[in-house]
C-alpha positions, 0 to 999 in steps of 0.5 A: 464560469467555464474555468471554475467547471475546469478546475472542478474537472481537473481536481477530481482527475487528480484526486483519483490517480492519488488514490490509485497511487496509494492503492497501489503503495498500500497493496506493495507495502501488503506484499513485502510485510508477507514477503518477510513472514515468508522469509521467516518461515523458510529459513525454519522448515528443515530445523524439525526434521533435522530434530527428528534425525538426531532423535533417531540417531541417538535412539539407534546408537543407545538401542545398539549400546543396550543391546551389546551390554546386555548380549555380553552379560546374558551369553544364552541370549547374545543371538536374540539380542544381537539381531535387536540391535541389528534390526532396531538399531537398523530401523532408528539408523534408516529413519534418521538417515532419511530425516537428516536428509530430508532436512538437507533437502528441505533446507536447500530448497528453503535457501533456494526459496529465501534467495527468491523472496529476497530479490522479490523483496528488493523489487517490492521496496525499489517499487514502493519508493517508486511509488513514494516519490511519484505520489509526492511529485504528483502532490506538488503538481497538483498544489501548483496547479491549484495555485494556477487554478486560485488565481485564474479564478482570482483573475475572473472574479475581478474582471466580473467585479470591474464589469458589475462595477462598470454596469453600475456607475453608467446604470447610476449616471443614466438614472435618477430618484422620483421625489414623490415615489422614490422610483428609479426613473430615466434622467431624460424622463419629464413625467415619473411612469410609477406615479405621474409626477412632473418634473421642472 
């Protein structure tokens, strides 16, 4: 009895640490899916401001152009519209120089946070294999346990078994069946105690 109480013991044990390990397997799994949403994220995050750079570039170059053409075929306002080309051409330069460079600087530190989400990537998948190849190890320990287990209680049964059977045979040799009552009564027995029959 005490091994069936041990085996119940040592079962539930098992089963907790798998559930801890596939706790765990499913919480890294969790992170590396993250991981890569990261991965994705980053490697766009300076596209736009590059976008918005060469909006402002091209829009510099098409007012200083518009400005030029037209100072040259209205010679009376050439002054006014010189200085527009000057300051919105200006304007659009600055800008664009300012979002190509906050692109650049966007970009290098989405490189920087790429190679960082790379190497976390690397250790996520070394632990969940890790944790692939202790679970499945964990797993054959506890079907040669419970291999051992079956037949310790095998091993139990039988002894039980061989002692009721003992019990039984010297039970049955040590008895006999009063003819009037059908009691079991000792073989020695001269009068039935059930109901007073007397024997030869």
């Amino acid at each position: 009895m005490q091994n069936i109480v041990r085996t119940i013991d040592t079962t539930e044990a098992f089963r907790l640490k798998m559930q801890q390990l596939e706790t765990e397997l499913q919480k890294r799994e969790k992170e590396l899916a993250r991981l890569e949403d990261t991965g994705l994220l980053t490697s766009a995050s300076g596209s736009f401001q590059n976008f918005l750079g060469t909006i402002a570039y091209t829009a510099g170059v098409l007012v200083v152009a518009i400005c030029i053409l037209a100072a040259m075929n209205i010679k009376e306002d050439a002054g006014a519209y010189i200085i527009m080309a000057i300051f919105f051409g200006g304007i659009c330069f600055y800008g664009g120089y300012r979002w190509k460079n906050g692109s650049r600087e966007k970009h290098r530190e989405a490189e920087e946070k790429r190679r960082s989400v790379e190497q976390r990537k690397v250790q996520v998948q070394k632990e969940i294999e890790d944790l692939r190849a202790e679970i499945k190890q964990q797993q054959d320990f506890i079907n040669r346990h419970m291999l051992n287990q079956q037949e310790l209680l095998n091993q139990e049964i039988m002894a039980i078994q061989n002692t009721s059977q003992t019990t039984t045979t010297s039970i049955e040799s040590d008895t006999k069946e009063c003819p009037q009552c059908a009691e079991i009564i000792k073989v020695k027995a001269r009068i039935c105690r059930y109901c007073n029959f007397k024997f030869d």
